[in-house]
C-alpha positions as CSV (number, residue, x, y, z in Angstrom):
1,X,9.3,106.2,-76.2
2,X,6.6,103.7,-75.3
3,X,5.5,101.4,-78.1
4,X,2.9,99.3,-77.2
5,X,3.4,95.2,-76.6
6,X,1.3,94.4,-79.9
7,X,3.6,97.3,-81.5
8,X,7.2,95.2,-81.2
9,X,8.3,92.9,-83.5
10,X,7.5,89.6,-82.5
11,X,10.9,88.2,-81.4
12,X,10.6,91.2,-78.4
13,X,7.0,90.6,-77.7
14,X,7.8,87.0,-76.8
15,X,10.8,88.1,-74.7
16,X,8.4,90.3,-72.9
17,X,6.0,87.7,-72.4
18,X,8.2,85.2,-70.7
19,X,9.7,88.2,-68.9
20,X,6.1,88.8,-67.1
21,X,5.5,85.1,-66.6
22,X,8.9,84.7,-64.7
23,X,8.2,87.4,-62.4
24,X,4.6,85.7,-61.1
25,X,6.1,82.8,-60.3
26,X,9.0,84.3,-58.8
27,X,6.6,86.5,-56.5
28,X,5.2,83.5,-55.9
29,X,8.4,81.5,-54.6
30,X,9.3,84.6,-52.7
31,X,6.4,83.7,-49.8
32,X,8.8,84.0,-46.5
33,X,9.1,80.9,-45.0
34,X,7.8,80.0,-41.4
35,X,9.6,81.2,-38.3
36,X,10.6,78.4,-36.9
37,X,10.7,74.3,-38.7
38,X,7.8,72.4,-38.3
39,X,8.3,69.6,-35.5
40,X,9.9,66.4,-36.8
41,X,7.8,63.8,-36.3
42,X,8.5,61.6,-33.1
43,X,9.3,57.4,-34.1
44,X,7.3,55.5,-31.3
45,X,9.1,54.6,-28.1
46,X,10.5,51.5,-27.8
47,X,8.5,48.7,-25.5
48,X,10.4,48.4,-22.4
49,X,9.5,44.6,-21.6
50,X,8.3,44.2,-17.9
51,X,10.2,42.6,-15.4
52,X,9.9,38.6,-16.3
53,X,8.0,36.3,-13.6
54,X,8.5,32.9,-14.2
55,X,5.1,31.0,-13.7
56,X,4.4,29.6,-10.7
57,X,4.9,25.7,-11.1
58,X,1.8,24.1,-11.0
59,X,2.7,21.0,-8.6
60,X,2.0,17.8,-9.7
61,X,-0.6,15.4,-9.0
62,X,-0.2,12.9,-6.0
63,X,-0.2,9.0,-6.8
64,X,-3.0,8.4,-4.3
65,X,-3.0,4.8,-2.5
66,X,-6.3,3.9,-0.4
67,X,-5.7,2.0,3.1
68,X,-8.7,-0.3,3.4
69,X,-8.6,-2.2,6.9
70,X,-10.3,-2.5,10.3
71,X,-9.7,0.4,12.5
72,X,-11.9,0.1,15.1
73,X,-13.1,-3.6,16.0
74,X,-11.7,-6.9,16.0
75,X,-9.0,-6.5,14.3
76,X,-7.6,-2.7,15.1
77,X,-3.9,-4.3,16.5
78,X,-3.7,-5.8,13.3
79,X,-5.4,-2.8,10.7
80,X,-3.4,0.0,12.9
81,X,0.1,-1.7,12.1
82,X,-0.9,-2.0,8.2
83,X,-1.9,1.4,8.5
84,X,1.0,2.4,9.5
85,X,3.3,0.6,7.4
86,X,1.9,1.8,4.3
87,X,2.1,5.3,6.0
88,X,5.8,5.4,6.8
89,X,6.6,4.1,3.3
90,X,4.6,6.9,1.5
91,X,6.6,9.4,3.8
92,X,9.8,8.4,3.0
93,X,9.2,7.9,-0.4
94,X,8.0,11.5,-0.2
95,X,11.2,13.0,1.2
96,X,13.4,11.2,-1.4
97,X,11.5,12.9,-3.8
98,X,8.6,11.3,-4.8
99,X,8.0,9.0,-7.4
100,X,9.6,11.7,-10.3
101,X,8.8,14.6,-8.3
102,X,5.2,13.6,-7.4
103,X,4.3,12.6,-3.7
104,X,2.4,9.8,-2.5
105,X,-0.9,10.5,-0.9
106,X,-2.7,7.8,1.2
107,X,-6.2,7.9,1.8
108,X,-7.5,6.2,4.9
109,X,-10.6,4.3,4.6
110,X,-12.0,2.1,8.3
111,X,-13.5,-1.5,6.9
112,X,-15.2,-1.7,10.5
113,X,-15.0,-5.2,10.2
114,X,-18.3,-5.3,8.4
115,X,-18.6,-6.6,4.5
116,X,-21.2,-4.2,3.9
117,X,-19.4,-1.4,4.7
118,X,-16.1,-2.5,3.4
119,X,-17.2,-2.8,-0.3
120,X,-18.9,0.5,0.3
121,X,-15.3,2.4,1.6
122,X,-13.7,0.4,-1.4
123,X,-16.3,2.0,-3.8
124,X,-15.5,5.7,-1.8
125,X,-11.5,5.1,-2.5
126,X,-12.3,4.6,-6.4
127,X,-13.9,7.8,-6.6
128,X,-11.5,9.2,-4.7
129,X,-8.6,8.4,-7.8
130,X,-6.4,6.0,-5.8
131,X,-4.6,4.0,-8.2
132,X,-4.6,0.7,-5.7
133,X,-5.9,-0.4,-2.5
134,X,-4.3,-2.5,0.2
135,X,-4.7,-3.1,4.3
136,X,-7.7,-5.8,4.3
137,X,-7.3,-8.3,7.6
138,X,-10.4,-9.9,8.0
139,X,-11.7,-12.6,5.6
140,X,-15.0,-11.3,6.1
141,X,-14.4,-8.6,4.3
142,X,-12.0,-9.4,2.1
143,X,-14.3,-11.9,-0.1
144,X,-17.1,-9.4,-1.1
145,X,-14.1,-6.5,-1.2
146,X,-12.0,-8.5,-3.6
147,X,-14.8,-9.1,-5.9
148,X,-15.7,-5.0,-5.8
149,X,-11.8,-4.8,-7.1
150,X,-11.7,-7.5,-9.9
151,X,-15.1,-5.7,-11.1
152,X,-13.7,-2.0,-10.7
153,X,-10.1,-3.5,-12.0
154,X,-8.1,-1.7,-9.3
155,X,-5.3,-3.8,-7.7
156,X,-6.1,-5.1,-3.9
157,X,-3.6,-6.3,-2.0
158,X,-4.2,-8.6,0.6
159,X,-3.0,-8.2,4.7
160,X,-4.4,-11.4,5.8
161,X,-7.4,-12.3,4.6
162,X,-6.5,-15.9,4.3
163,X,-9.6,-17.5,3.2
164,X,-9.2,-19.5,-0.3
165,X,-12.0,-18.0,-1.3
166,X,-10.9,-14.1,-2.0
167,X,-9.4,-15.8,-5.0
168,X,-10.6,-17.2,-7.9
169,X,-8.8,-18.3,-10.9
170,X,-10.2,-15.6,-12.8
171,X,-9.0,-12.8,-10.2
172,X,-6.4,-10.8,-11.5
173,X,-6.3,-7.3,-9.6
174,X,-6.1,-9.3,-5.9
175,X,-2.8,-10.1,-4.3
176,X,-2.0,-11.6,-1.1
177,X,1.1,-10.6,0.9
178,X,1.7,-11.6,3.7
179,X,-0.8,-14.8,5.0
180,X,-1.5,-17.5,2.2
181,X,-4.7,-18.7,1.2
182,X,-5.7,-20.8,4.4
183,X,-4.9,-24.5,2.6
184,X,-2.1,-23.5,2.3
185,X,-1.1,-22.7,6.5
186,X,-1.3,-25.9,8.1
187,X,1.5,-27.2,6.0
188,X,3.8,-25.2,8.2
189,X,1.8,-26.9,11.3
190,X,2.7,-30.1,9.7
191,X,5.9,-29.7,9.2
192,X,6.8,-28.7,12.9
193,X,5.2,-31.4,14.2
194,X,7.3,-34.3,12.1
195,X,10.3,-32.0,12.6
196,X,9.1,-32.5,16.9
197,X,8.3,-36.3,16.4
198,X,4.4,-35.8,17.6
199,X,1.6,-37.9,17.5
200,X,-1.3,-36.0,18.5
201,X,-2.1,-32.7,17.3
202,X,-5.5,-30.7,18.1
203,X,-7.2,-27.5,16.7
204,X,-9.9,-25.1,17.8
205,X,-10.9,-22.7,15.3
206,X,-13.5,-19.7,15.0
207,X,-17.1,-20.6,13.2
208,X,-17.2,-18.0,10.8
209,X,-15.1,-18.3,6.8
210,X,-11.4,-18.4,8.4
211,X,-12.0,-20.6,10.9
212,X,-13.9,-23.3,8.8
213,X,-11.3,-22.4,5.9
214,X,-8.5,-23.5,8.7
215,X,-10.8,-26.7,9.8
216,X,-10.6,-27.8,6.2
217,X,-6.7,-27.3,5.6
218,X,-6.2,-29.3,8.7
219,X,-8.4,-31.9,8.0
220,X,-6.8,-32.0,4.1
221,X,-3.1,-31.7,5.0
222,X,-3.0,-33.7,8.7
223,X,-5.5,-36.9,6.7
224,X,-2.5,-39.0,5.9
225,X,0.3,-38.1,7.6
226,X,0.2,-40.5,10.2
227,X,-0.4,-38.0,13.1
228,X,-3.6,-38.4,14.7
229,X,-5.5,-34.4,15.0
230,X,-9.1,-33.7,16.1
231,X,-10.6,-30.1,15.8
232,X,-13.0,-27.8,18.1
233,X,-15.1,-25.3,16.4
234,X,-15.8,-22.8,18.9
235,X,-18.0,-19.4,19.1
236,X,-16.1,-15.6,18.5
237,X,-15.4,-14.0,21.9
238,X,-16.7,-11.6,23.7
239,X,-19.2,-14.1,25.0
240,X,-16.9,-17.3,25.0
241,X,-15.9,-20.1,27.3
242,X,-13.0,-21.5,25.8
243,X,-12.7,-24.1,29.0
244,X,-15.0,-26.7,27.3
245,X,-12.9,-26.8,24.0
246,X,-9.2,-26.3,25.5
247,X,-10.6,-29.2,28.1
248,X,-11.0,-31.3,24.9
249,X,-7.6,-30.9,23.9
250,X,-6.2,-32.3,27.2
251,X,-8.3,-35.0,27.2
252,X,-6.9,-35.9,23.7
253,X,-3.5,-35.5,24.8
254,X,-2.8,-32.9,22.1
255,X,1.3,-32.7,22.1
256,X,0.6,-29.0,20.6
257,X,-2.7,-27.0,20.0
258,X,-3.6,-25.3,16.6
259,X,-5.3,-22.2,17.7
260,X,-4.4,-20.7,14.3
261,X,-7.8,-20.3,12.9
262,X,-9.3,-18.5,15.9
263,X,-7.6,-15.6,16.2
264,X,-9.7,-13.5,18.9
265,X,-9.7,-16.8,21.0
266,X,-6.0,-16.8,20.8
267,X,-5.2,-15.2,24.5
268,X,-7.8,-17.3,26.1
269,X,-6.7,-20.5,24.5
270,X,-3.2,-20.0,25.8
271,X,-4.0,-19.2,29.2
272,X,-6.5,-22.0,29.6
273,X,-3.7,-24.4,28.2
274,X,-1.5,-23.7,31.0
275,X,-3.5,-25.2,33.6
276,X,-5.8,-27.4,31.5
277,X,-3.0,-28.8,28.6
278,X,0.3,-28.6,30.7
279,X,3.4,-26.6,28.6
280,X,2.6,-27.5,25.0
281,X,3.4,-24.8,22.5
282,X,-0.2,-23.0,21.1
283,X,-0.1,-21.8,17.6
284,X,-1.6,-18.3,16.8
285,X,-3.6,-17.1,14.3
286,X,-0.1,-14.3,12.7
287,X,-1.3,-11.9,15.3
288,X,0.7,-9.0,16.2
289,X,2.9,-10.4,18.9
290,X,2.2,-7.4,21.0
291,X,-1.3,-8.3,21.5
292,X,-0.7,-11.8,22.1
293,X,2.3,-11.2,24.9
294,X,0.3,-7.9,26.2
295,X,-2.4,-10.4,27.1
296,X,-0.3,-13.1,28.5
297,X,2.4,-11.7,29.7
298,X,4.4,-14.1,31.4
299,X,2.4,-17.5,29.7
300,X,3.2,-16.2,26.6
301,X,7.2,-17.2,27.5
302,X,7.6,-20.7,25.9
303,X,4.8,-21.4,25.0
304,X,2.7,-18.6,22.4
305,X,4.1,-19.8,18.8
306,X,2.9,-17.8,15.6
307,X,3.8,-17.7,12.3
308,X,5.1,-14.7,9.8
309,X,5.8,-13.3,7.1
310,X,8.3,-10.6,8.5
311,X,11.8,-12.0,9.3
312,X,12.5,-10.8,12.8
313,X,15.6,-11.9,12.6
314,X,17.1,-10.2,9.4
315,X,19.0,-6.8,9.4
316,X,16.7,-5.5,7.0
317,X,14.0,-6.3,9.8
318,X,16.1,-4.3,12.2
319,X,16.7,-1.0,9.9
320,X,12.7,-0.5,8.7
321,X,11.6,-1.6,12.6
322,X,13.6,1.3,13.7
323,X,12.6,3.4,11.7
324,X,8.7,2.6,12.1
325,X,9.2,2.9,16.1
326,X,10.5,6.6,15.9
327,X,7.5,7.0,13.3
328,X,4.7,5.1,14.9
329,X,2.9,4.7,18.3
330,X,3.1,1.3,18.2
331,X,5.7,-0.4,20.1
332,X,6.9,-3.5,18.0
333,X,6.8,-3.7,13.6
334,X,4.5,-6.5,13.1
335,X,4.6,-8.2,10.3
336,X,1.6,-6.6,9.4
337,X,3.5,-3.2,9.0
338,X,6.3,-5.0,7.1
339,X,3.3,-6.0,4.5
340,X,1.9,-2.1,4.4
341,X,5.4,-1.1,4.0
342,X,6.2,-3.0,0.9
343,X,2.3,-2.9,-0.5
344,X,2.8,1.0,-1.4
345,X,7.0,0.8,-2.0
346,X,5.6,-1.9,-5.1
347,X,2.9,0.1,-6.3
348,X,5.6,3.7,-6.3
349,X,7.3,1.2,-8.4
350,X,4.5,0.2,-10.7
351,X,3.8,3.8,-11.3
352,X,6.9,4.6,-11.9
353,X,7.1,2.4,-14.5
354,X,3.9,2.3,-16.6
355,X,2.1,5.2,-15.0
356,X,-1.3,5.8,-12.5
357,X,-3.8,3.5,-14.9
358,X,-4.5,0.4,-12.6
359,X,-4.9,-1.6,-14.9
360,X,-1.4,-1.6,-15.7
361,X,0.1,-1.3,-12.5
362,X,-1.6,-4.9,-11.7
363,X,0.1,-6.2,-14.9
364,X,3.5,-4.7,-13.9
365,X,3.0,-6.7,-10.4
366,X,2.0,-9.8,-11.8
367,X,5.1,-9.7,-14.5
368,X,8.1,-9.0,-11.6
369,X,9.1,-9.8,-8.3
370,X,9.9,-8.2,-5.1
371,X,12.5,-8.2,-2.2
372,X,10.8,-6.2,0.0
373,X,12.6,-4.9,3.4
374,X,11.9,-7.4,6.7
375,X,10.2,-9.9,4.5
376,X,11.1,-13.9,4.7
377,X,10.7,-14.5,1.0
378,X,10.6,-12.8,-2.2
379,X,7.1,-11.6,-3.2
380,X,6.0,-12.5,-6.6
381,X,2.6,-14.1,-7.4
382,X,0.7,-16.5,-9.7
383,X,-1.9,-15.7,-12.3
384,X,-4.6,-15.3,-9.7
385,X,-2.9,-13.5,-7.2
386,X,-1.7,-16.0,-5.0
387,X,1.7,-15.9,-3.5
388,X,4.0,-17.7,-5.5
389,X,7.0,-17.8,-2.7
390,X,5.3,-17.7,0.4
391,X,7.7,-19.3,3.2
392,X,6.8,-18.6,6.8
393,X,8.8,-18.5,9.6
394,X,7.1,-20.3,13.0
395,X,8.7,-18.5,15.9
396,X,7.2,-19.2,19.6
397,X,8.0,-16.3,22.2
398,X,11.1,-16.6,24.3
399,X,12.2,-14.1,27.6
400,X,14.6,-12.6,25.4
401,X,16.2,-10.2,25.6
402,X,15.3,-8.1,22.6
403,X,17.7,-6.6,20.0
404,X,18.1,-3.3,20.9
405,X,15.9,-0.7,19.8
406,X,13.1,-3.1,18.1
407,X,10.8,-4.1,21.2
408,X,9.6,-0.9,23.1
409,X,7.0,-3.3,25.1
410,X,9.3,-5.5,26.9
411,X,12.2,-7.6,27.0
412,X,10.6,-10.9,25.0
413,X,11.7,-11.6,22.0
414,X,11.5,-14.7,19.2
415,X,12.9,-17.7,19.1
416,X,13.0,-19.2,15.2
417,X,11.5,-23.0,15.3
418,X,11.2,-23.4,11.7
419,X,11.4,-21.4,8.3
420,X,8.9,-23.4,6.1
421,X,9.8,-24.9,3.0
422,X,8.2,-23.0,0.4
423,X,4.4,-23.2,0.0
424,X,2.8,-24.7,-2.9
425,X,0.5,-22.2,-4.3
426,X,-3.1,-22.9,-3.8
427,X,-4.9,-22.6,-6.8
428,X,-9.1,-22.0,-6.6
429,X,-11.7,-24.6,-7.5
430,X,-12.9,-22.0,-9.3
């Protein structure tokens, strides 16, 4: 029998209701489910890290040093040995290592022997970065040179150089080391000649600053010393006659000639003095011997005499001059090689110690000292640069025969005369 919904009693009509309401929503679960599960959603891959390259090192800056010296005039024997010197030291320094791992660079300036052009390739080397200079020879230049470097406050070192007046007392970025300020040199002259018992001693010496800076230290150390002197001042070669002037000596009776502040006359004066002087020793003007003995040859033997700063006789002579033969066309280690050598081995130092500023590497020279391969004496200095140690040795040339392996042009050698007493420092009128 079919009784209408709104016919049942109310308890079955809600029953029915709920009945009709189940079956929608189960007809609407019952929608079949897709054929195959929806892809799982991929994580993102994991960064694979390239290969690791270390980065290329960048190398460190080079300590640069300028060389500042005559390469092609006057004084070339001289400016090629300093050259060289402070060459050889840079390149050993540079195999050991460096100074902590950073190499010395040398940068080559040519003074030309003209003032002009010497404070101008001075100037060039500041630009360049170089954290000191060294290699000057010629007094010349090294006046208006040294007064470029107290105003830039870069450390100069002196070759030679030797006039008193590249110092003042207010310089304190120039150093000599190896030739003393020229008052300073005869007292070695001096002392020879007392140590000799003579009574006549005679000088000819060059008319330009050296020369009359010699004249004077003659004239001031030779004034009351009971030896009689008397001084020539004579023209620079190529044009000169030194007959007239060695002439002069002879006629004085000069027991020994100072040719010590004419250093291109040095060759002629010797020569001359064999005929004209009979055999008295002729003091030269710390040339390299080489160029003195090349000239002479066999008149060299006995009687050439020079002084130095290098000790030809020491074995720390002997190791560095073999070691600067097999490195350098030169065939003997002057002493100005000795001086180029140490010049950059004290300013690796320096910068090892406080760094590349300049200014600080001239305080950390002026605060220590040095014993410095083939040297004579220690090398320290006073307030204004001066040599505070200074001791020459006075050698005259003897037929040898040469330690082995340290002369490669001939057989001569040196005979020591005298190691001076140490030099009083010379301090600067001004």
């Amino acid at each position: 029998m079919n009784t209408p919904l709104g016919h049942l009693p109310a308890k079955l009509a809600r029953l029915a209701l709920l009945f009709a309401v189940c079956s929608l929503v189960l007809a609407a679960c019952a929608t079949p489910p897709p054929t195959s599960p929806p892809a799982a959603t991929a994580a993102p891959p994991t960064a694979v890290p390239p290969t690791a390259v270390p980065p290329t090192p960048v190398p460190a800056e080079p300590i640069k040093i300028g060389t500042l010296t005559d390469l092609t005039s006057s004084f070339t024997p001289w400016g090629v040995q300093a050259r060289d010197g402070m060459a050889l030291a840079a390149k050993e320094i540079n195999e050991a290592g460096g100074v902590d791992g950073r190499m010395i660079e040398i940068i080559v300036q040519d003074t030309e022997n003209n003032a002009d052009i010497g404070v101008d390739r001075f100037e060039r080397l500041v630009e360049d970065g170089v954290v000191a200079v060294g290699g000057i020879i010629s007094s010349g230049v090294g006046v208006p040179v040294a007064a470029a470097a107290e105003q830039a406050k870069m450390p100069l070192f002196l070759v030679k150089s030797g006039t008193q007046a590249a110092l003042t007392r207010n310089s304190r970025y120039t150093f000599r080391t190896c030739l003393p300020a020229a008052p300073m040199d005869a007292a070695p002259v001096l002392q020879y000649a007392r140590e000799k018992g003579f009574t006549k001693v005679g000088g000819i010496v060059a008319d330009y600053p050296w020369g009359q800076a010699m004249k004077a230290a003659i004239e001031n150390t030779f004034k009351d010393s009971g030896i009689e002197f008397t001084i020539e001042v004579a023209p620079v070669p190529p044009t000169t006659d030194f007959t007239p002037f060695v002439r002069a000596m002879a006629d004085f009776g000069a027991q020994m000639i100072v040719g010590t502040g004419h250093p291109p006359g040095n060759s002629a004066i010797v020569a001359l003095s064999a005929d004209l002087a009979g055999n008295v020793p002729v003091t030269g003007s710390w040339v390299p011997p080489t160029l003195a003995v090349g000239g002479l040859q066999e008149l060299a033997i006995g009687r050439f005499s020079d002084f130095a700063c290098a000790d030809y006789f020491s074995d720390s002579y002997a190791d560095l001059a073999k070691r600067y033969l097999a490195f350098s066309d030169n065939k003997l280690m002057s002493d100005d090689a000795v001086a180029g050598y140490a010049i950059v081995q004290i300013v690796a130092r320096a910068v090892k110690a406080v760094g590349d500023d300049p200014a600080a590497i001239a305080a950390y020279v002026h605060a220590n000292s040095f014993d410095m391969p083939g040297y004579g004496h220690t090398l320290s200095w006073t307030e204004w640069g001066e040599m505070a140690e200074a001791r020459p040795l006075f050698t005259i040339i003897s037929a040898g025969p040469a330690p082995a392996g340290l002369n490669e042009a001939g057989d001569w050698w040196f005979e020591l005369l005298t190691h001076s007493d140490p030099l009083e420092p010379y301090m600067p009128e001004q």
